[in-house]
C-alpha positions in Angstrom: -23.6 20.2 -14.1 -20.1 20.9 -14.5 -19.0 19.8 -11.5 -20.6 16.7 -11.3 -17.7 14.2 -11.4 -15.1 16.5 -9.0 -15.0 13.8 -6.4 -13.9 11.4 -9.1 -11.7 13.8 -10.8 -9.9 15.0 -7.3 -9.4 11.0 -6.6 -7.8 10.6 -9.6 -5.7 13.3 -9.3 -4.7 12.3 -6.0 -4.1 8.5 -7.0 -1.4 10.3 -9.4 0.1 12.1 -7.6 0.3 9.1 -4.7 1.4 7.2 -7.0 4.4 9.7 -7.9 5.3 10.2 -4.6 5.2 6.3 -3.7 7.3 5.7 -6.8 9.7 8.2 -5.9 9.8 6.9 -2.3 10.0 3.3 -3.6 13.2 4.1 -6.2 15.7 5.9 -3.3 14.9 3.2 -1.3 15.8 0.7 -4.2 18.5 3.3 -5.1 20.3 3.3 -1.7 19.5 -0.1 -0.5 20.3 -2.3 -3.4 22.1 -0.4 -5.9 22.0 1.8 -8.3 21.9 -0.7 -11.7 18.9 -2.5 -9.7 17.0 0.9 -9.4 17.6 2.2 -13.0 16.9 -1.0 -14.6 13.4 -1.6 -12.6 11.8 1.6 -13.4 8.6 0.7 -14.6 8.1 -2.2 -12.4 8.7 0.4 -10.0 5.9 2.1 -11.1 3.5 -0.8 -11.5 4.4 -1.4 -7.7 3.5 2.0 -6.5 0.2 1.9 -8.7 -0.5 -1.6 -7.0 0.5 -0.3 -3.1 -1.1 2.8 -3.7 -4.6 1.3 -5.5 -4.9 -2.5 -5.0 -3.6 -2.9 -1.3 -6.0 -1.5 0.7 -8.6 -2.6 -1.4 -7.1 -6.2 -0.7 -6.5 -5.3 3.0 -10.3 -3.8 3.0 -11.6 -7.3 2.3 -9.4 -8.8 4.4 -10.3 -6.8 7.1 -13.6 -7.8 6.5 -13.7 -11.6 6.6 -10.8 -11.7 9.4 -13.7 -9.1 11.2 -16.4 -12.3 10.9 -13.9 -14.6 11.9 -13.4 -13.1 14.7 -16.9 -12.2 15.8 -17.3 -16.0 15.4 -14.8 -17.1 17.7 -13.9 -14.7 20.2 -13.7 -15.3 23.6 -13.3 -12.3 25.7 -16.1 -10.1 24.1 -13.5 -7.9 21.8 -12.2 -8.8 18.5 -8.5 -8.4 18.0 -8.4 -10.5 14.3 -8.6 -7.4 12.5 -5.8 -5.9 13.7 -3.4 -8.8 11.9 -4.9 -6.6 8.8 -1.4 -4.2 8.4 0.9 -7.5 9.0 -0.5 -9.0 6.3 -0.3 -5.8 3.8 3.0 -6.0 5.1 3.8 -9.6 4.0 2.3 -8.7 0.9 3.9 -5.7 0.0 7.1 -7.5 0.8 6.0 -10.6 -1.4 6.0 -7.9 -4.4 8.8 -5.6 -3.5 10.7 -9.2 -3.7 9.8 -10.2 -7.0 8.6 -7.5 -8.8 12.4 -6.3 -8.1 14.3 -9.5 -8.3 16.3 -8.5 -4.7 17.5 -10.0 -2.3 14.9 -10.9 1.0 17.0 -8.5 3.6 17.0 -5.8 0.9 13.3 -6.3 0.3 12.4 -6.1 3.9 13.9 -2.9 4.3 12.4 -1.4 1.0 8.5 -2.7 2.5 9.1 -1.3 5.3 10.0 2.4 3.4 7.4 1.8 1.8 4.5 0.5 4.6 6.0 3.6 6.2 5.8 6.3 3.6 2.2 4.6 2.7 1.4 5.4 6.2 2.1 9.0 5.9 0.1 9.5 2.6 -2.8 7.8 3.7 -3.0 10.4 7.1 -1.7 13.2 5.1 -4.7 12.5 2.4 -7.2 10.4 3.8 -9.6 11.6 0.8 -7.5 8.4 -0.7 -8.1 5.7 1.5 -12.1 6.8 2.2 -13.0 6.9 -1.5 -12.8 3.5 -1.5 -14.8 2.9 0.9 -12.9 1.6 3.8 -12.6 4.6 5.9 -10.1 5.7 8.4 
């Protein structure tokens, strides 16, 4: 009876923590790419945009993985579906989208920071992949 909820407890502990990590990751990128002023001044959104990467995206990119999967079972050709591989360019594009005006930066400046970021995303998700699977989606 007492440990009933651990799974949910140990996610959100681990979304935390994530989150920490991805914030950290996401403000010396912002520190050292755009400046120091821009990094200082953005905290929170900072924050808000790890909590989105580390939460919201792959529960966006799970669904989109999903209906890009039927779209491609409905129209392939060759026998294999490849449309659900687009899945990481498009959390890509939308990580940039938000990295770009969440932080008010220039586009170059924003690439550069999404791709940190996709990157370091990357690493957390194989590190823990108790994160991604919770949800449902499965690695």
């Amino acid at each position: 009876m007492i440990f009933q909820g651990e799974a949910t407890l140990f996610f959100v502990l681990w979304l935390i923590v994530a989150t920490i990590i991805v914030a950290l990751i996401i403000y010396i990128a912002v520190l050292l790419i755009a400046s120091k002023t821009k990094a200082s001044d953005k905290k929170f959104l900072i924050i808000l945009l790890a909590f989105i990467c580390v939460l919201i995206i792959p529960i966006i990119l799970g669904a989109v993985s999903g209906v890009l999967g039927v779209i491609g079972n409905l129209i392939r050709f060759s026998g294999v579906n490849y449309l659900p591989q687009l899945t990481p360019i498009i959390g890509f594009l939308i990580i940039l989208i938000l990295v770009k005006f969440f932080l008010d930066i220039t586009w170059d400046h924003a690439v550069w920071i999404s791709l940190t970021t996709l990157f370091f995303l990357f690493l957390l998700y194989t590190m823990i992949p108790d994160l991604y699977s919770f949800l449902g989606f499965g690695i």
